[in-house]
Each structure stands twice: as structure tokens, then as C-alpha cells.
MISE-24606 format. One record per atom (N, C-alpha, C, O): residue in one letter; x, y negated, z. Coordinates in steps of 0.2 Angstrom, whole numbers, plus 5000, padded with zeros to 4 digits. Example, Ala and Ser with C-alpha at 12.3 -4.5 7.8 and 13.67 -1.06 7.14 Angstrom:
// MISE-24606
A506650285039/A506250225039/A506650165039/A507150175042/S506450115035/S506850055036/S506450005039/S506749945040/
***
This chain:
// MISE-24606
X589751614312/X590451624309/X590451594303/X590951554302/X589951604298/X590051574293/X589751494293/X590151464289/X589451454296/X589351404297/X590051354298/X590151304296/X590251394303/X590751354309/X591351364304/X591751324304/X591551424298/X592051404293/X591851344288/X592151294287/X591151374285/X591251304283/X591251234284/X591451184281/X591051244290/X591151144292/X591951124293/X592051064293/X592451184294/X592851174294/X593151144288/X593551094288/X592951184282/X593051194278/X592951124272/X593351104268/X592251104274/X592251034271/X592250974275/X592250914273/X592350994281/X592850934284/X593650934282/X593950884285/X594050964280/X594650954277/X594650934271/X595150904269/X594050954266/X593750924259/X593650854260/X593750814255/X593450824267/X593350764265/X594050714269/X594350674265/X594150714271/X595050704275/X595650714270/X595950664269/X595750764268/X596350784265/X595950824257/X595750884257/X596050774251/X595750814247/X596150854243/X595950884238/X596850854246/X597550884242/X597450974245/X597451024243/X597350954251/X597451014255/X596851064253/X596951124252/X596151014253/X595751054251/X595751104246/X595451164246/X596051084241/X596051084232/X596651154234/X596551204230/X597051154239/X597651214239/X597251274243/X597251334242/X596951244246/X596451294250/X595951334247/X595751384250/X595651294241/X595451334237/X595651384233/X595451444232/X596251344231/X596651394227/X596951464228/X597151504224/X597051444236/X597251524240/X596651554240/X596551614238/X596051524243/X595351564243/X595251604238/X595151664238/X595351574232/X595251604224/X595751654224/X595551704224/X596351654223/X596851694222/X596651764227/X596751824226/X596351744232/X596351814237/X595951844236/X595951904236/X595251824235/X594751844230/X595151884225/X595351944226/X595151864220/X595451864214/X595851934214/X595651984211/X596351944219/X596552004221/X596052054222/X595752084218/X595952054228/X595452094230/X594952104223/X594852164223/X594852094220/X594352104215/X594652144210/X594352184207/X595452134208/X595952184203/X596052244206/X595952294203/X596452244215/X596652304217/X596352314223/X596652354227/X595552274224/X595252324231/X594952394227/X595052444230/X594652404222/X594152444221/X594552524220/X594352584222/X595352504216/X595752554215/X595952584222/X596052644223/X596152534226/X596552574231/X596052604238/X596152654242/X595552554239/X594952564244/X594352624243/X594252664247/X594052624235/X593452654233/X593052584232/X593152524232/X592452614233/X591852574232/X591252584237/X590652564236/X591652604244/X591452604251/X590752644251/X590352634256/X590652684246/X589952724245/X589752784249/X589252814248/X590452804253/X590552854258/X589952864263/X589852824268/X589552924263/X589152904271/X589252944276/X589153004275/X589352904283/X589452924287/X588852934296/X588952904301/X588652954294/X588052944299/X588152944305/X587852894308/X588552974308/X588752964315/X589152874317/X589252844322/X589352854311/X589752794312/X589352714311/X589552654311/X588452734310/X588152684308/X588252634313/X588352654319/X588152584312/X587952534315/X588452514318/X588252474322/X589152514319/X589552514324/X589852444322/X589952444315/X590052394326/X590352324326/X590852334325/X591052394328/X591552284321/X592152274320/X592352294326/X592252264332/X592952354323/X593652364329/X594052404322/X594052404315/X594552424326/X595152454323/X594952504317/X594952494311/X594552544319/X594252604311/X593952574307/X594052604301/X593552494307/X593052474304/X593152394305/X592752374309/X593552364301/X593652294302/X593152264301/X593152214305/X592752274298/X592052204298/X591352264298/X590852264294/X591552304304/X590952364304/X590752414301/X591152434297/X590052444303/X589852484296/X589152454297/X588952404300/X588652494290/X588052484290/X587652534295/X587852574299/X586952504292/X586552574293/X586752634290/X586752684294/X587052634286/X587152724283/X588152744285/X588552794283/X588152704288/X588752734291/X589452704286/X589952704289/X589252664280/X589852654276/X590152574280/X590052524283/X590652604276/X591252534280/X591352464276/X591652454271/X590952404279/X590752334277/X591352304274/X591252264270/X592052344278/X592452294275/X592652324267/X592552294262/X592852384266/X592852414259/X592352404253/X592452424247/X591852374256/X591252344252/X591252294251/X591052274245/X591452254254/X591652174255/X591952154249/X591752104245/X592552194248/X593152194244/X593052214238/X593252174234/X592652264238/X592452304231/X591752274227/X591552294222/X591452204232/X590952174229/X591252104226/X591052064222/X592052104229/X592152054225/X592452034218/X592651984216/X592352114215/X592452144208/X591952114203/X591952094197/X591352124208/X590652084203/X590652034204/X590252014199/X590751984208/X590651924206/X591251914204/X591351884210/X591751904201/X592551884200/X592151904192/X592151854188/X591951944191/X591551984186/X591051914181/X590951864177/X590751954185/X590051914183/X590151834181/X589851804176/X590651804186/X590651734186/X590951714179/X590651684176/X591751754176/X592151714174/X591851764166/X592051754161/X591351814166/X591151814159/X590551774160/X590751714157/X589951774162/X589551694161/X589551644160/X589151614157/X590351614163/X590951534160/X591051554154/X591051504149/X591151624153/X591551614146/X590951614140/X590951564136/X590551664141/X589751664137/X589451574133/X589451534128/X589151564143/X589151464141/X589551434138/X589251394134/X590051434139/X590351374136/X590551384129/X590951354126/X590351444127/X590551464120/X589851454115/X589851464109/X589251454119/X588851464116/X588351374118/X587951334116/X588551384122/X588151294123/X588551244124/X588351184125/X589351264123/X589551214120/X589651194114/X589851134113/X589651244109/X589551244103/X588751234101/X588751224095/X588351234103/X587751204101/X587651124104/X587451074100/X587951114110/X587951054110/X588450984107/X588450924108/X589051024104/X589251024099/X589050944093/X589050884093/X588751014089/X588151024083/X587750974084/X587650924080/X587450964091/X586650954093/X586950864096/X586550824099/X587650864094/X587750784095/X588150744090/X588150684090/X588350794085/X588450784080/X588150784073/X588350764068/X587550804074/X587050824068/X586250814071/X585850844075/X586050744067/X585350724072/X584850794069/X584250794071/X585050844064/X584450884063/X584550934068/X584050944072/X584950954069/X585350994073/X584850994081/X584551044084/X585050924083/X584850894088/X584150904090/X584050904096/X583750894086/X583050914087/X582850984089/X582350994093/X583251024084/X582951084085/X583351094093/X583051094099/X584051114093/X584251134100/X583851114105/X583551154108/X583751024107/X583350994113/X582951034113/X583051074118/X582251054107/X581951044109/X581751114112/X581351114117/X582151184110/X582251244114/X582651234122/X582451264127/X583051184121/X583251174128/X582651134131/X582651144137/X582151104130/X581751084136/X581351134138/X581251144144/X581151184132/X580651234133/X581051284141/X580751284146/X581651314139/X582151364142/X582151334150/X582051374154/X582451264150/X582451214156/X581551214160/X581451204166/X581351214157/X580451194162/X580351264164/X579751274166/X580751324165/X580551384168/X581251404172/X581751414170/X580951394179/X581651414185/X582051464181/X581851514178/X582651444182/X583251484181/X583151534185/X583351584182/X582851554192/X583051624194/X582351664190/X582451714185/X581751644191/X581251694186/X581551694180/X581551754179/X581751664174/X581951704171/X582451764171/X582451814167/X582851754175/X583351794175/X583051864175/X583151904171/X582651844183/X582351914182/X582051924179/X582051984179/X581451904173/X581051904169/X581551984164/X581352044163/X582151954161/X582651964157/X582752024160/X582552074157/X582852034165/X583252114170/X582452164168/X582452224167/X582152124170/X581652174169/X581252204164/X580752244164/X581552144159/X581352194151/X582052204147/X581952214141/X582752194150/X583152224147/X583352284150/X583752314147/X583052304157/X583352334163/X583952324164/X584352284161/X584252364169/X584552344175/X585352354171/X585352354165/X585952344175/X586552354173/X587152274172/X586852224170/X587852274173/X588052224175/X587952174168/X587852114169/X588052204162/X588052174156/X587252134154/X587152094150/X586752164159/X586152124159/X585952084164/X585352064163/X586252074169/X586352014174/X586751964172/X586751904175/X587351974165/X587851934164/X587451904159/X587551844160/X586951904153/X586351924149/X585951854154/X585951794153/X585751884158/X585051844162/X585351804164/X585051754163/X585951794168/X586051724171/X586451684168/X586651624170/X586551694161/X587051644155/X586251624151/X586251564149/X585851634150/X585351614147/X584951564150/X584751524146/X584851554157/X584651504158/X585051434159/X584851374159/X585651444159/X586251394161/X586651364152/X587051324152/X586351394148/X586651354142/X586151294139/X586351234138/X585751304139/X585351224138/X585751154141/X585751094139/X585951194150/X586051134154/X586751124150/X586951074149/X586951164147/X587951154146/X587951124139/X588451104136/X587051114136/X586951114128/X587051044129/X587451004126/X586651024134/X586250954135/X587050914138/X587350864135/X587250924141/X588050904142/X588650884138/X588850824138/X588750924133/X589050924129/X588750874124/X589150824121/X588150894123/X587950854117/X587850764120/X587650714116/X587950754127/X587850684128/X588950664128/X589250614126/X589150714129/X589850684128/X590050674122/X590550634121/X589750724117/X590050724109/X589650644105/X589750614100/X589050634111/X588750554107/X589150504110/X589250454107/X589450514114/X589850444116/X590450464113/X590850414113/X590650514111/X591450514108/X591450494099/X591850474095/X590750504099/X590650494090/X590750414090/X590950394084/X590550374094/X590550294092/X591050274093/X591150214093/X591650314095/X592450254095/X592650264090/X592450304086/X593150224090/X593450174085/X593950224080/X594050214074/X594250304083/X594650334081/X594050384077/X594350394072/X593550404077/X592950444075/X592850394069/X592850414063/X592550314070/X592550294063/X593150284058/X593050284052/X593850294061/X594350284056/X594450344053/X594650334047/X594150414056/X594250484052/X593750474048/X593950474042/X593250474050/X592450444044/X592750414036/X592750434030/X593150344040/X593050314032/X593550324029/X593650294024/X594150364032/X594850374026/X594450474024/X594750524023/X593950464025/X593650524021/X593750584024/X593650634020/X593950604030/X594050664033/X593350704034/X592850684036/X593550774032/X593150834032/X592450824039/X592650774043/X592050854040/X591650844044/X591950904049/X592250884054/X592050964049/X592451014052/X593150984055/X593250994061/X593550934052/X594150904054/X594150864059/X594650844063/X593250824060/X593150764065/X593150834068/X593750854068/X592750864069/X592450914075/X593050944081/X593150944087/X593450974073/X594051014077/X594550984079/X594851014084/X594850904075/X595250874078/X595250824081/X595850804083/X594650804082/X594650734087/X594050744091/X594150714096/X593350774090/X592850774094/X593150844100/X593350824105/X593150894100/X593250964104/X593750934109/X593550924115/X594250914107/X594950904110/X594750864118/X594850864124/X594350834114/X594250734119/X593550764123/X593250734128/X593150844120/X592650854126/X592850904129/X592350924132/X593550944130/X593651004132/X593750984142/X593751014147/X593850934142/X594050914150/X593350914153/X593350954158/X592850884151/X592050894153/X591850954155/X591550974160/X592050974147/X592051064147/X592151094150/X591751134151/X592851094154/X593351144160/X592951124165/X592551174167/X592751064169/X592351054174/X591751084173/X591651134176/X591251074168/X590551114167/X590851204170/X590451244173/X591551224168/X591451294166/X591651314175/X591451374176/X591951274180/X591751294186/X591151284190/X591151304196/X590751234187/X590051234189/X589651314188/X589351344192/X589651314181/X589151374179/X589651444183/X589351464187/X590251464182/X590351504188/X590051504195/X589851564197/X590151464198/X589951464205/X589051474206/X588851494211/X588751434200/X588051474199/X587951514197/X587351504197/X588251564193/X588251634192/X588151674197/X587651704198/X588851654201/X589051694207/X588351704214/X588051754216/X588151624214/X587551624219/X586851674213/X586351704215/X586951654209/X586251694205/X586551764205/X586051804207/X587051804204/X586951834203/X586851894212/X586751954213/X587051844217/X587151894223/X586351884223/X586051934226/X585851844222/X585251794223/X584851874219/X584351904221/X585151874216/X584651974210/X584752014215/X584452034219/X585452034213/X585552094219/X585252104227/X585252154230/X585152034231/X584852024236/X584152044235/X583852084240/X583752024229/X583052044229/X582952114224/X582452144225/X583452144221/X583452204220/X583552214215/X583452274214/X583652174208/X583552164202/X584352144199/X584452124193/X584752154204/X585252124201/X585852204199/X585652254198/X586352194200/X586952244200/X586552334204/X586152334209/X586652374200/X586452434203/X586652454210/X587152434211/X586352484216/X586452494222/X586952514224/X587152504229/X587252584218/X588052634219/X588452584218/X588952614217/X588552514216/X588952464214/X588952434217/X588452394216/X589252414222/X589352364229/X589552284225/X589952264220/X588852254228/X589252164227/X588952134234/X588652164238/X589152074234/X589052034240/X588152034242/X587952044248/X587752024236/X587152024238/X586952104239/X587052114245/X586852144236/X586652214240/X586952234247/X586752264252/X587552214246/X587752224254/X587552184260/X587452204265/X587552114256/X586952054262/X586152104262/X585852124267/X585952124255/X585252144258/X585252224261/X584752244266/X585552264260/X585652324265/X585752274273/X586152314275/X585752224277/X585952234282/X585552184286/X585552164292/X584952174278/X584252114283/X583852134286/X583452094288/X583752194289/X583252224293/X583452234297/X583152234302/X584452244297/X584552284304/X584952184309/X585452194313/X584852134307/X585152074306/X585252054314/X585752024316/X584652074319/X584952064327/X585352144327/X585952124327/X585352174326/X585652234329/X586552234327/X587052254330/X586552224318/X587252224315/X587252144310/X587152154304/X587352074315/X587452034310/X588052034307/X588151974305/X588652094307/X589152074305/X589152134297/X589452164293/X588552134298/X588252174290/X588252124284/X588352124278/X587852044288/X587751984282/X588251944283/X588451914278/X588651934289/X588951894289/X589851884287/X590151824287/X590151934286/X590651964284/X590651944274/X590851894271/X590151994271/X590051964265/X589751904262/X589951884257/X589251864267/X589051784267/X589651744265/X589751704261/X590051764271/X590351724272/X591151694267/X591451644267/X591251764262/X591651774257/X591251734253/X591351684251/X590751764252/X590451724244/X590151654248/X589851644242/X589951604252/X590151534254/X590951514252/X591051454250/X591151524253/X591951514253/X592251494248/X592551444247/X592051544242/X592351574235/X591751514230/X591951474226/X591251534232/X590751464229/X591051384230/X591251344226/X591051384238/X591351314239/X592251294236/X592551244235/X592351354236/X593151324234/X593251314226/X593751294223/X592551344222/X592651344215/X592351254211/X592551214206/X591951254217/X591451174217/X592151124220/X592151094215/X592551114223/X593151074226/X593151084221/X592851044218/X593751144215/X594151114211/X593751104202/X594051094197/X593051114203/X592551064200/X592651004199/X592850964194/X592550984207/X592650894209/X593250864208/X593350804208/X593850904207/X594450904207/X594550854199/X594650794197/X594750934196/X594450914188/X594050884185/X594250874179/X593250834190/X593050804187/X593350734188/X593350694183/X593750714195/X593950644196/X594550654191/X595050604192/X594650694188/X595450704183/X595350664177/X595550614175/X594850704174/X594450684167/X593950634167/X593650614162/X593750604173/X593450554172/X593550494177/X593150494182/X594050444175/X594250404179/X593950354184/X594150334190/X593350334181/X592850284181/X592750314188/X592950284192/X592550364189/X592350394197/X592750374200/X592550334204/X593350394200/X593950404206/X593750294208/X593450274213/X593950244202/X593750194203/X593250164207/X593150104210/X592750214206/X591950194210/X592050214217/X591650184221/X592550264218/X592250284225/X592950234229/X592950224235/X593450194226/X593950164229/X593750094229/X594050044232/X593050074226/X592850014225/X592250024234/X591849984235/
***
């Protein structure tokens, strides 16, 4: 099920890149719902029912139950609160904190030294070990998942930023504020920020959509969102043991968070041939 959406999925990405770009945008929006008003009007599917374990999709239980009898679809829904969560503060975290370092670290060759060289250090250790590293000397909880997966992802948004702020320092309108004497602050905020914020929006649907996979990636291994707090990974990992008897345990929630990752990477690529023209002409060439 989940394969066979997706290919359909990026065979319409590659044919129709209008349609894809809409299709995402309903995918997110319905997301996005579900994540404001499933958890109020559904619960948080924590209900257990023992006599109803294991039962496949029909009318009582749209997308089944688990082992413990709770209903897959109401969990579905209510996992989409943590990653909707999780995603759009990590975006905000990053790009506030490594964009403004990279910033600094392309505008200021002291600057530059010291940031790289914390950013090579932070970068030569896997993004998920530390994550988990963090979870388990800050313990557990949503605010230290959002904590461990923004901290390995700002180096990469430092090192980013800081190569677009060097190619925007060498034009022609950067040396005219230079030599009619404008403040250093004045370059930054009115002529360098403005001209990297487009780079910027596309980095910030990148680091989302790998939030999203890091943070279902903890809670699958057991480190991430607490277990009374439904998200797509603890619900994927409640249902790996029982995977020939109820694959509509992994593949119901798989299948939302494949979708929501894919449709935020579309208007990624979107965004990216927007602000940066040179592509769009490379792939027409």
C-alpha cells in the first residue's frame, strides 16, 4: 500500500510538476488538520480494548486495532500532532539559530573560524547518535526531541547560509553600501538577509521533513516522544512484532508520514527552482 502510493505519487512529480506541488499542498493541509482538531475531538487512542486486539480494517476500526486493542485510526490522527509539532518548531529553532550564525560566519572571517570549526566537529558524529546521545542525558519528553534533532541540523543550515552570504557579499550593490559608509548592521539587515531569505525558506522545508523522519526514527527505537503520546513512530513500533499477523499496524501510519515527508521535499524543489533560476535553466538545457 505504501509503495504503490508512492510511485504513484512521484510519477505525477515527475509528469505534472504543477499538479504535484497541489497535491502536496492538500497532503499538508489534511495533515495539518488532523494535527489541530483530531486529538480534541478523537482523544489520543490510548483506550484499551482487549477483546478487539488485532482486528483488520472494517466499519468499527478504520485502519484496525493493535495488539492492545486501541484503534490505529485515532492514533494515526493524533500522531499527526507530533510531527506537525515537532517539524515546524525544529524549522523554526534552525533557521533562527543557524541562520544567524551563518549569518556572522560569512560575514565576519573571525566569526568564520570559530563557527566552521564547531560545525565540522557537530557534523563528523551521525545526526541520529546524537540525537539520541541528547535524549538520554536530557531525558525524555517532546521539548527534548525538538532539543536533539535541531542540534545536529544547524551546522548543516550554518554551512549554507554562510556560503550564500559569501557570494552575496561580492556584488556590486554590497560594495556600494560599503563605500557610501553604511553601518555594518544596515548591510546585514538590508541588503544581505533579504537576498538569503529564499535559500532560507527552502533549507527550512528540508530540516522539517528531517525532523519529521528523525523524530518518528527515536520514537521507533524507543527514545523519542513518550509511549501515552501517540506519534507515527511508536505506533509504527508497537506493531513490528505482530507485522505478518496486523501489517495494517505499520502500514496506515508509514504510509501518512511517507506522504507528508514527500509532499514537504516537492514544495522544497519547488521553492528551490523559484529562487534559484540557474537550475530550472540547467534541467531545460
Amino acid at each position: 500500500m505504501t509503495s504503490s502510493a508512492l510511485n504513484a505519487f512521484s510519477a505525477i512529480r515527475s509528469a505534472r510538476p504543477g499538479i504535484a506541488v497541489s497535491l502536496s499542498l492538500l497532503a499538508l493541509t489534511v495533515v495539518i488538520l488532523m494535527a489541530i482538531f483530531g486529538p480534541p475531538i478523537l482523544g489520543l487512542g490510548n483506550e484499551l480494548n482487549p477483546i478487539m486486539r488485532l482486528k483488520p480494517p472494517s466499519a468499527a476500526a478504520w485502519f484496525g486495532t493493535d495488539n492492545l486493542g486501541r484503534d490505529v485510526f485515532t492514533r494515526t490522527v493524533s500522531g499527526a500532532r507530533n510531527s506537525v509539532l515537532v517539524g515546524l518548531c525544529t524549522a523554526a529553532v534552525v533557521l533562527i539559530i543557524g541562520g544567524t550564525l551563518g549569518v556572522l560566519a560569512g560575514y565576519f572571517r573571525w566569526v568564520d573560524r570559530i563557527v566552521m570549526r564547531l560545525s565540522d566537529g557537530l557534523m563528523a558524529i551521525p545526526g541520529i547518535l546524537l540525537a539520541i546521545a541528547l535524549v538520554s542525558v536530557l531525558g525524555g519528553g517532546l521539548v527534548t526531541v525538538i532539543i536533539a534533532i535541531s542540534v545536529p541540523e544547524i551546522p548543516r543550515t550554518a554551512r549554507l547560509m554562510r556560503s550564500v552570504v559569501l557570494s552575496i557579499r561580492e556584488l556590486p550593490f554590497i560594495t556600494a553600501a560599503v563605500s557610501v559608509g553604511s553601518s555594518t548592521s544596515k548591510i546585514l539587515l538590508r541588503h544581505v538577509v533579504p537576498n538569503a531569505v529564499g535559500m532560507l525558506s527552502v533549507q527550512a522545508t528540508y530540516v522539517c521533513a528531517a525532523a519529521i523522519l528523525s523524530e518518528a526514527a527515536l520514537s521507533f527505537l524507543g527514545v523519542g516522544t513518550p509511549p501515552d503520546i501517540p506519534s507515527w513512530g511508536n505506533v509504527i513500533a508497537s506493531g513490528k512484532e505482530y507485522f505478518r499477523l496486523a501489517p495494517w499496524i505499520i502500514a496506515f501510519p508509514g504510509t501518512f508520514l511517507s506522504i507528508m515527508v514527500l509532499s514537504i521535499n516537492i514544495i522544497g524543489d519547488r521553492l528551490r527552482d523559484r529562487f534559484d533560476p540557474r537550475l530550472v535553466a540547467r534541467r531545460a538545457s
